[in-house]
DRENKOLTOR-599633 format. One line per 3 residues: number of its first residue (from 1); for each residue x, y, z of N, C-alpha, C, O. Coordinates in pm, whole numbers, plus 50000, padded with zeros to 5 digits. Example, Ala and Ser with C-alpha at 12.3 -4.5 7.8 and 13.67 -1.06 7.14 Angstrom:
2
1) 51319 49431 50780 51230 49550 50780 51320 49670 50780 51424 49668 50846; 51285 49775 50708 51367 49894 50714 51290 50003 50787 51341 50114 50804 .
END
This chain:
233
1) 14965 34017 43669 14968 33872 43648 15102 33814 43696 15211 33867 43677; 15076 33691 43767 15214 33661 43829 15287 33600 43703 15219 33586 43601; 15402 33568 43701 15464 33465 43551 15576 33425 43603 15680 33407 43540 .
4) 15565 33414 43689 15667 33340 43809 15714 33192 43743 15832 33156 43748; 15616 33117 43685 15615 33003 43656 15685 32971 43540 15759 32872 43537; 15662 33081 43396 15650 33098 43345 15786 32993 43219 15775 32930 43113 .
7) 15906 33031 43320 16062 32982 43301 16010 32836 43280 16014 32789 43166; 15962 32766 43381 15958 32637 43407 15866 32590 43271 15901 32502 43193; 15731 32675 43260 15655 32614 43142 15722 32607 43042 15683 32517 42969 .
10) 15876 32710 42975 15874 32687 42841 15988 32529 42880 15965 32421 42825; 16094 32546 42970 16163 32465 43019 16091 32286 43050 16166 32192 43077; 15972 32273 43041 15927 32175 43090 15850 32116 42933 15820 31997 42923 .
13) 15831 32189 42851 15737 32185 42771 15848 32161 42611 15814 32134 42496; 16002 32187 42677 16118 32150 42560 16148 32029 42527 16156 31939 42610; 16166 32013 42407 16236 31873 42342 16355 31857 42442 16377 31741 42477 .
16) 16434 31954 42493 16517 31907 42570 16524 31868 42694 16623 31821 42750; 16391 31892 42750 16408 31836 42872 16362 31664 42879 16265 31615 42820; 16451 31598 42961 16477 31430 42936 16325 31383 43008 16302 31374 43128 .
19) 16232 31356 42897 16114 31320 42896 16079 31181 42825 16004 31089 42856; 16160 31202 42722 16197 31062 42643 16076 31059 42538 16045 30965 42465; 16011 31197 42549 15877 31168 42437 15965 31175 42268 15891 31148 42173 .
22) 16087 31202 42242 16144 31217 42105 16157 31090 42059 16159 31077 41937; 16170 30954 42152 16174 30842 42147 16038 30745 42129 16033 30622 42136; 15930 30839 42102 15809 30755 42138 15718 30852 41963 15725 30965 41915 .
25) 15631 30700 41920 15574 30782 41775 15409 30752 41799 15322 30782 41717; 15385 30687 41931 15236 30673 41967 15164 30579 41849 15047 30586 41812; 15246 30508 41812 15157 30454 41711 15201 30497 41561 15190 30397 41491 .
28) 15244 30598 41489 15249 30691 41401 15345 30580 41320 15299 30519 41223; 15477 30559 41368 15571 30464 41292 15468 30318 41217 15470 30274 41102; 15397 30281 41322 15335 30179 41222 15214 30248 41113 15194 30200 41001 .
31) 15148 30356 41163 15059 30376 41037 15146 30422 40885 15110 30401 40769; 15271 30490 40934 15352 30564 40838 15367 30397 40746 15276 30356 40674; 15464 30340 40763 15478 30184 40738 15391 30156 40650 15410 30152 40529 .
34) 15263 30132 40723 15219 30068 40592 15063 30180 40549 14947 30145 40532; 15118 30302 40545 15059 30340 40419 14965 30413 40475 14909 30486 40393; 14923 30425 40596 14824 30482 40620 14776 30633 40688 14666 30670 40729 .
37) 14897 30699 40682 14947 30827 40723 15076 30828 40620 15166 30745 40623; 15065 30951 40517 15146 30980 40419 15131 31117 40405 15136 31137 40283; 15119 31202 40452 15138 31332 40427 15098 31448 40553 15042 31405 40654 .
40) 15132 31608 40539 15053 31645 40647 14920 31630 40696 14884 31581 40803; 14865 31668 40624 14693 31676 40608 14655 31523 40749 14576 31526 40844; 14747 31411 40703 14664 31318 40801 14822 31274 40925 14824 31188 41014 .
43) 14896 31338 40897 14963 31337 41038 14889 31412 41138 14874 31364 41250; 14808 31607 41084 14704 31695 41191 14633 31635 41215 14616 31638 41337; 14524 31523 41130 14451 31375 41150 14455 31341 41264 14388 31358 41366 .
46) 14580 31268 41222 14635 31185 41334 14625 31248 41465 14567 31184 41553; 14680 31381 41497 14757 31446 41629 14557 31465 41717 14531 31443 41835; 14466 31503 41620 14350 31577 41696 14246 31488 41719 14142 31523 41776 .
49) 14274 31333 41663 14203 31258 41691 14244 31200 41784 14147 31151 41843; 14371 31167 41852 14450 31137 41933 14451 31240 42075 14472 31189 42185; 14424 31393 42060 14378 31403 42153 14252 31429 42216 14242 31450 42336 .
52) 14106 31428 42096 14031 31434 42099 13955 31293 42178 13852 31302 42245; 14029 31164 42154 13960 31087 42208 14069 31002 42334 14046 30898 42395; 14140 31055 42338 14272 30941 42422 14304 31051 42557 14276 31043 42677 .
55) 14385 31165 42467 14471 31264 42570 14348 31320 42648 14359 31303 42769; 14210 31397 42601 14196 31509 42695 14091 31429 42791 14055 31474 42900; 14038 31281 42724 13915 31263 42810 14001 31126 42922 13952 31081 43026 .
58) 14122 31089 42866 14246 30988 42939 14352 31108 43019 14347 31177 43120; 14388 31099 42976 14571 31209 43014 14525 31280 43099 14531 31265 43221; 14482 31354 43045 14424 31529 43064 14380 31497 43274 14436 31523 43380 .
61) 14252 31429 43231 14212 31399 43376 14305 31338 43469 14299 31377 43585; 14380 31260 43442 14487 31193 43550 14575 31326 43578 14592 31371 43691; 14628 31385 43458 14676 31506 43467 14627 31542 43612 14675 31495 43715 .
64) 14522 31636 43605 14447 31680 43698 14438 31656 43816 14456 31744 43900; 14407 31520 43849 14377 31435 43954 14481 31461 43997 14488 31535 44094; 14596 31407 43937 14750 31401 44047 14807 31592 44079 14900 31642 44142 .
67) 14709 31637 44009 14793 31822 44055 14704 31799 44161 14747 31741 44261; 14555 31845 44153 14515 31839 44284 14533 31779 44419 14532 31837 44527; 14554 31623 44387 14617 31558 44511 14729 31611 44589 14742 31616 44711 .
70) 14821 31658 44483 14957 31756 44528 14883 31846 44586 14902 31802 44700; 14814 31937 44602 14755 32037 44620 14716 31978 44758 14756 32051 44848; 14670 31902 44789 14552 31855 44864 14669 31787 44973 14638 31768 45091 .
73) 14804 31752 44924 14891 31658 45011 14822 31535 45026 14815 31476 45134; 14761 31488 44903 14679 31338 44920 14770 31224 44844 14786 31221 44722; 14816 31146 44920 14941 31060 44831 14830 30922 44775 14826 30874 44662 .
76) 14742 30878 44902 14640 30794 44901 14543 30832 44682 14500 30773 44582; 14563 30943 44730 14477 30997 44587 14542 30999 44435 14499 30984 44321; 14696 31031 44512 14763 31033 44402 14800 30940 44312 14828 30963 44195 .
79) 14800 30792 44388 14834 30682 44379 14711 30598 44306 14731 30522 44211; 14614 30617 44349 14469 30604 44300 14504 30621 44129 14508 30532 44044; 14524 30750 44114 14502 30813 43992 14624 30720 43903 14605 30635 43817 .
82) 14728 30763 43950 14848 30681 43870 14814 30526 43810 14814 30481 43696; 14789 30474 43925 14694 30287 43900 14612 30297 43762 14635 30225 43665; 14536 30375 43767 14432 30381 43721 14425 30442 43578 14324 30438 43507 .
85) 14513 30483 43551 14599 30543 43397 14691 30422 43383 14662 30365 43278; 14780 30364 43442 14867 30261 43425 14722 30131 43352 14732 30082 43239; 14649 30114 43411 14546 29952 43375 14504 30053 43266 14540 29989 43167 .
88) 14455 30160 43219 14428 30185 43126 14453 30193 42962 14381 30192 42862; 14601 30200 42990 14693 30202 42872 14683 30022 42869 14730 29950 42958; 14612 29971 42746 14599 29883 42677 14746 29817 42624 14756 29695 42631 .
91) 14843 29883 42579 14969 29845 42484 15060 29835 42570 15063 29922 42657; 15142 29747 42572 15254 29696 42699 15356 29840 42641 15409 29934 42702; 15351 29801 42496 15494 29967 42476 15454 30063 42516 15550 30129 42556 .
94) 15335 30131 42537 15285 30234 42561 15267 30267 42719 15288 30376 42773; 15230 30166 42770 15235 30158 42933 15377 30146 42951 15426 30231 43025; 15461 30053 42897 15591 30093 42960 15654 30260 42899 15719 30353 42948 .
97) 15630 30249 42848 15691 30396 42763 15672 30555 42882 15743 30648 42920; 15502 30494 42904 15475 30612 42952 15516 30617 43131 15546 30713 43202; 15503 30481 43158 15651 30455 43317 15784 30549 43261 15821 30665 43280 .
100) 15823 30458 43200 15980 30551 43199 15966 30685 43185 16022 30757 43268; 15892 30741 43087 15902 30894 43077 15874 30961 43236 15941 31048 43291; 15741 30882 43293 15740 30967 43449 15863 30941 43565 15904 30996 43668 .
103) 15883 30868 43513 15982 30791 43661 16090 30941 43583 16110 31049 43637; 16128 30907 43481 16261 31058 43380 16189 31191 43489 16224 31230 43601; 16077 31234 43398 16043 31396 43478 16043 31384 43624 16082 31485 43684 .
106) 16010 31286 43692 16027 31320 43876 16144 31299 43913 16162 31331 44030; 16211 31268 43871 16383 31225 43867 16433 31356 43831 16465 31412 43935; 16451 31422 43741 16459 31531 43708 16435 31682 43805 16504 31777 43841 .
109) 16292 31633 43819 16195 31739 43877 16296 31745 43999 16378 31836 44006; 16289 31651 44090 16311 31665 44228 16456 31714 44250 16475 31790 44345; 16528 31689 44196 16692 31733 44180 16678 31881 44181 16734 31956 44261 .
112) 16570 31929 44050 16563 32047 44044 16496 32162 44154 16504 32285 44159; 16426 32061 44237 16294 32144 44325 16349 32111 44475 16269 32073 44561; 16493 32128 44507 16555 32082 44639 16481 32174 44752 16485 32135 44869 .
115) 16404 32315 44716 16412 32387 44816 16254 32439 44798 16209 32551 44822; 16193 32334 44754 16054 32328 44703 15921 32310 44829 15999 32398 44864; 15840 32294 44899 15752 32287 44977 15708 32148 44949 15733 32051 45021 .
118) 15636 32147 44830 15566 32055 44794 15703 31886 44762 15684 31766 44742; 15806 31958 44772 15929 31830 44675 15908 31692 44792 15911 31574 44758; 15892 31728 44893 15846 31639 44993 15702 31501 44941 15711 31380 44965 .
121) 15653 31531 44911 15512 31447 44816 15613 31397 44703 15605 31275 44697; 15675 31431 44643 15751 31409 44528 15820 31308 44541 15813 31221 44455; 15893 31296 44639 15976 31221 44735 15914 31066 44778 15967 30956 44762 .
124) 15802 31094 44830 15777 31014 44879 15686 30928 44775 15666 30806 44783; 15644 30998 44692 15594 30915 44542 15693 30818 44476 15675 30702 44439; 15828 30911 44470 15921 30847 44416 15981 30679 44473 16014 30579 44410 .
127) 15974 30711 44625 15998 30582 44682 15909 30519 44630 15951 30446 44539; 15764 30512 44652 15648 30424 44595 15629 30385 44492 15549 30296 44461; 15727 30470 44394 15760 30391 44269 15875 30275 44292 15878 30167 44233 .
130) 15956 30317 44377 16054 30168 44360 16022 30102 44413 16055 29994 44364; 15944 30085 44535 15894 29970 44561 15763 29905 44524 15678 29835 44578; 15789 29967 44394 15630 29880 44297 15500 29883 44360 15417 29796 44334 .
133) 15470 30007 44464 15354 30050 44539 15269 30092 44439 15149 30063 44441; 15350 30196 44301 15304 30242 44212 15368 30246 44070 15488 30229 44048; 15289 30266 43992 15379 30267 43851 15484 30406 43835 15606 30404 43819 .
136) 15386 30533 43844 15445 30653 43826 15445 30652 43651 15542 30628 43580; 15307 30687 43606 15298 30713 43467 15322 30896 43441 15315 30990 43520; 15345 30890 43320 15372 31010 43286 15268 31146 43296 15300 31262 43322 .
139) 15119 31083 43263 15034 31237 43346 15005 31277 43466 14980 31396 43484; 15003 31198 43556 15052 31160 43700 15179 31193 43720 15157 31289 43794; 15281 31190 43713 15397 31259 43745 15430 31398 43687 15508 31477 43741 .
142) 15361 31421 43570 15375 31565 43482 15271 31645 43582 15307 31760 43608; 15138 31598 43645 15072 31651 43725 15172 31707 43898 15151 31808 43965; 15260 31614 43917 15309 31648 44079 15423 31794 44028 15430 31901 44088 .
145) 15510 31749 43888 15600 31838 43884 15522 31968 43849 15567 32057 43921; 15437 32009 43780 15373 32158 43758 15346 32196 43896 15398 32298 43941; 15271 32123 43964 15227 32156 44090 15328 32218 44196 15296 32302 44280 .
148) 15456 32163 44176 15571 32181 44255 15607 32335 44230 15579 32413 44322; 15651 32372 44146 15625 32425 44000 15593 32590 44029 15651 32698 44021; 15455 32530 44070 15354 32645 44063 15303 32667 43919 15265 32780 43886 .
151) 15300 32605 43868 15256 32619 43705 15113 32599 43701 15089 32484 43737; 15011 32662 43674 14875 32652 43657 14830 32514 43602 14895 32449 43521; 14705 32475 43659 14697 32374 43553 14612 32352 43426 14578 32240 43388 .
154) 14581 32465 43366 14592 32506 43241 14709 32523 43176 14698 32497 43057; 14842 32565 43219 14914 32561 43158 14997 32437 43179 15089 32428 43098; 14988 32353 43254 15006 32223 43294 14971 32146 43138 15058 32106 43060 .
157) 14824 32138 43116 14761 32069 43009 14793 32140 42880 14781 32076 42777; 14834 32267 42874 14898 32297 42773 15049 32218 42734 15086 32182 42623; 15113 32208 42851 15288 32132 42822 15210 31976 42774 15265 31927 42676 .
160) 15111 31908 42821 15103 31756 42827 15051 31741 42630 15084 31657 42545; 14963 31863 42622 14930 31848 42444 15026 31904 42372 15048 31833 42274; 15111 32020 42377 15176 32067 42319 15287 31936 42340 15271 31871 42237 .
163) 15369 31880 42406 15445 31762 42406 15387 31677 42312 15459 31662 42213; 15299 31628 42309 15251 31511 42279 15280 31581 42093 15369 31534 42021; 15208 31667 42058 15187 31725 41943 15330 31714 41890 15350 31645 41790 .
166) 15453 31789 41963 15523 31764 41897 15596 31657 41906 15688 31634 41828; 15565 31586 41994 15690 31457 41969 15607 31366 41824 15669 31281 41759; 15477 31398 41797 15405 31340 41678 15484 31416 41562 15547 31359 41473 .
169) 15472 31531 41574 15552 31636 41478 15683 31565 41441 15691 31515 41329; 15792 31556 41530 15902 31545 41537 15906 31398 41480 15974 31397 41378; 15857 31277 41511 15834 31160 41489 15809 31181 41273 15890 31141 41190 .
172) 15731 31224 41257 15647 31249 41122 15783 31279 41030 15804 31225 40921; 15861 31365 41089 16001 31421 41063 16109 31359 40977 16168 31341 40871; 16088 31339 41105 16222 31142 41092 16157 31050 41037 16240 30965 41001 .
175) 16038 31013 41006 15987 30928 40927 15972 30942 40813 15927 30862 40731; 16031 31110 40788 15999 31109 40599 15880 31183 40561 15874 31257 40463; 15790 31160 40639 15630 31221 40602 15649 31360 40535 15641 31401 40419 .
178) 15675 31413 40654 15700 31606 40625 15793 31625 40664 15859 31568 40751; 15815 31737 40582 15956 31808 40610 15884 31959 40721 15768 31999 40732; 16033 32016 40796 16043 32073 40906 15938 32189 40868 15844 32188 40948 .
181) 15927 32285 40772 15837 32408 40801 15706 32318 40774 15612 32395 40796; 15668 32229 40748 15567 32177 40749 15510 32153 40895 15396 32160 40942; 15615 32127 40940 15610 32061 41106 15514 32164 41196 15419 32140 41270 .
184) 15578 32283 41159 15584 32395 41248 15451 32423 41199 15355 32447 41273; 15446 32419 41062 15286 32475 41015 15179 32359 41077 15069 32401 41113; 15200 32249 41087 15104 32202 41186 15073 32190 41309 14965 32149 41351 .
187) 15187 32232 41385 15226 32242 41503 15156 32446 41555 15142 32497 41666; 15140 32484 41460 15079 32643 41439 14937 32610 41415 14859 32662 41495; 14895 32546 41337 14749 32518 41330 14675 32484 41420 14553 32497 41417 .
190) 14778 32406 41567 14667 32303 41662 14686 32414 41800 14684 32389 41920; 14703 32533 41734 14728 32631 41863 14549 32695 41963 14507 32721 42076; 14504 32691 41814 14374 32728 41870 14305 32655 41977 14266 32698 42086 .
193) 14292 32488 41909 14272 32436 41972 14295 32379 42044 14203 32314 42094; 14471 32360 42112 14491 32350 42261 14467 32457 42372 14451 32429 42491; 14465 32611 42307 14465 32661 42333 14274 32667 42491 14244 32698 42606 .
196) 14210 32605 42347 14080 32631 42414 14032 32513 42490 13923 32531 42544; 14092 32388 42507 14092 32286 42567 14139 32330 42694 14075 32312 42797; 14279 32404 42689 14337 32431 42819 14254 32559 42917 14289 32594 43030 .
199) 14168 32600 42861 14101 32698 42918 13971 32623 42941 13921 32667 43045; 13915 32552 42901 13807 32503 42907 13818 32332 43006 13747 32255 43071; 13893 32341 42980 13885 32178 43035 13835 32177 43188 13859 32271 43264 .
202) 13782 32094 43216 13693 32063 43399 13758 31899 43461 13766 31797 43392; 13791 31909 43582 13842 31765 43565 13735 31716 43621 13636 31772 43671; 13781 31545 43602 13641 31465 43629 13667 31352 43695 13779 31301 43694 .
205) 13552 31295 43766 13620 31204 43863 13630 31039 43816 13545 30981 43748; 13727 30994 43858 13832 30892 43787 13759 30738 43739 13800 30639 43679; 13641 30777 43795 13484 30673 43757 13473 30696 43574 13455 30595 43506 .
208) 13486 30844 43503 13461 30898 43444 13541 30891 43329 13481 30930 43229; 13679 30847 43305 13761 30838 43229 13716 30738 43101 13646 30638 43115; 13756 30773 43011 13728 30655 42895 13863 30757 42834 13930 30856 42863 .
211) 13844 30640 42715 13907 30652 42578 13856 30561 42455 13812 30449 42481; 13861 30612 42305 13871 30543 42246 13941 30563 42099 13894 30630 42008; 14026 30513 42098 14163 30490 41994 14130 30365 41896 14189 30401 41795 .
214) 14089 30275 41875 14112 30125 41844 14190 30135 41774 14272 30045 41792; 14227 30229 41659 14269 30204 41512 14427 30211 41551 14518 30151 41494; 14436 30300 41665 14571 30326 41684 14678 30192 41742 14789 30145 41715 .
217) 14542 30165 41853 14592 30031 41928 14605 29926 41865 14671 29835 41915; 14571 29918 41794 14557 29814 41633 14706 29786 41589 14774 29683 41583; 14727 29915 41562 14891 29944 41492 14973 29967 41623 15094 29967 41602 .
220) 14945 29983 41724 15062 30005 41833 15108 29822 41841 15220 29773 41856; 14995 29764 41828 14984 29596 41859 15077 29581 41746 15169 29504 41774; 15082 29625 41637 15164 29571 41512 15263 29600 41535 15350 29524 41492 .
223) 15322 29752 41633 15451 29792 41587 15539 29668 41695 15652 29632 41663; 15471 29614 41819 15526 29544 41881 15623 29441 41806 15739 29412 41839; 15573 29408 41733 15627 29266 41646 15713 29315 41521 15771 29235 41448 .
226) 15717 29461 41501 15783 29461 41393 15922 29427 41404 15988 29400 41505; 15954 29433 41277 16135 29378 41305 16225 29497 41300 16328 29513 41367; 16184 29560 41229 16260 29697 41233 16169 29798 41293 16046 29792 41285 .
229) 16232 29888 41351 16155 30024 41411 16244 30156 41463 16352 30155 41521; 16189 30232 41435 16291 30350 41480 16227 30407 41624 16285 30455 41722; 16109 30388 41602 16101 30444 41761 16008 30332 41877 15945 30251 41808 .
232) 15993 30316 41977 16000 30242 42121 15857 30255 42055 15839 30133 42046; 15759 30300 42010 15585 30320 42050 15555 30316 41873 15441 30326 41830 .
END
């Protein structure tokens, strides 16, 4: 088995790499607020309904779309996909949130991938983000850097849920909810089932995408206006 990649997955998939997801609560800060997420039991709630109906049948596929295009050297395609996750995200914090985080990882990425094959597509995405050709959302850009990478894209969709999971984790944290071995114990529980998403998942074509969240978007709409907040989402 090759594991060539392997460095990059745990490296890409860290709180420390400048992704900006520690800054983002998806919603979570306003349910915490007023009452409606108070303990573990419905923070795991929270995390599997979130990717059960948003990440794997939203994310997941753009994910996809933009590795293959890399694959394919299709910028026309790539760009497609990015658009098309950008009009999707309903919440101005959340659409901007999830800009900055991609514009962070290809910024990142490309510095790191100077002697890369593929850093060339990367490049030229990147321009198309500054000149507002494209947004450059975060599963769309998490899709070009694995690809660069060489990172499977199963294990691709493993970094995009496992991120997401814990910046919910980490968020829950700092909000008081649970304390840290709690974290980990829920963050241990959702192993199975990213596990089998990332093995199972098929991508699908971009006709095909839905989501549905309301309850979340509900409270993402509230956190906009709040007066106090600790985190951007």
């Amino acid at each position: 088995m090759n594991t060539d990649h392997e460095f990059f997955l745990m490296q890409f998939s860290d709180s420390f790499f400048p992704s900006g997801m520690f800054s983002l609560s998806n919603g979570l800060e306003s349910l915490v607020k007023r009452q409606v997420v108070k303990n573990d039991k419905d923070v795991l709630n929270f995390i599997e309904q979130q990717i059960e109906f948003q990440i794997v049948p939203c994310d997941c596929m753009i994910f996809l779309a933009a590795f293959d295009a890399v694959r394919n050297k299709n910028v026309e395609e790539l760009v497609q996909a990015d658009k098309r996750f950008y009009s999707m995200r309903l919440i101005k914090e959340a659409r901007n949130s999830s800009v900055r985080s991609g514009s962070q990882i290809l910024n990142c990425a490309i510095q790191m991938a100077l002697d890369k094959d593929d850093n060339k597509i990367a490049k030229q995405f990147q321009k198309l983000i500054s000149s507002n050709h494209t947004p450059g959302t975060y599963p769309a850009c998490l899709g070009i850097i694995t690809s660069i990478f060489g990172i499977p894209p199963e294990s691709g969709i493993r970094i995009m849920l496992y991120s997401f999971s814990q910046s919910i984790v980490g968020a829950a944290i700092r909000l008081g909810v649970i304390e840290h071995i709690a974290g980990q114990k829920t963050l241990s529980s959702l192993s199975i089932k990213i596990n089998d998403i990332s093995k199972n998942i098929k991508k699908q074509p971009l006709d095909n995408l839905w989501q549905l969240t309301p309850l979340t978007d509900i409270f993402q709409m509230m956190h906009e206006y709040d007066n106090s907040k600790m985190f951007i989402t």
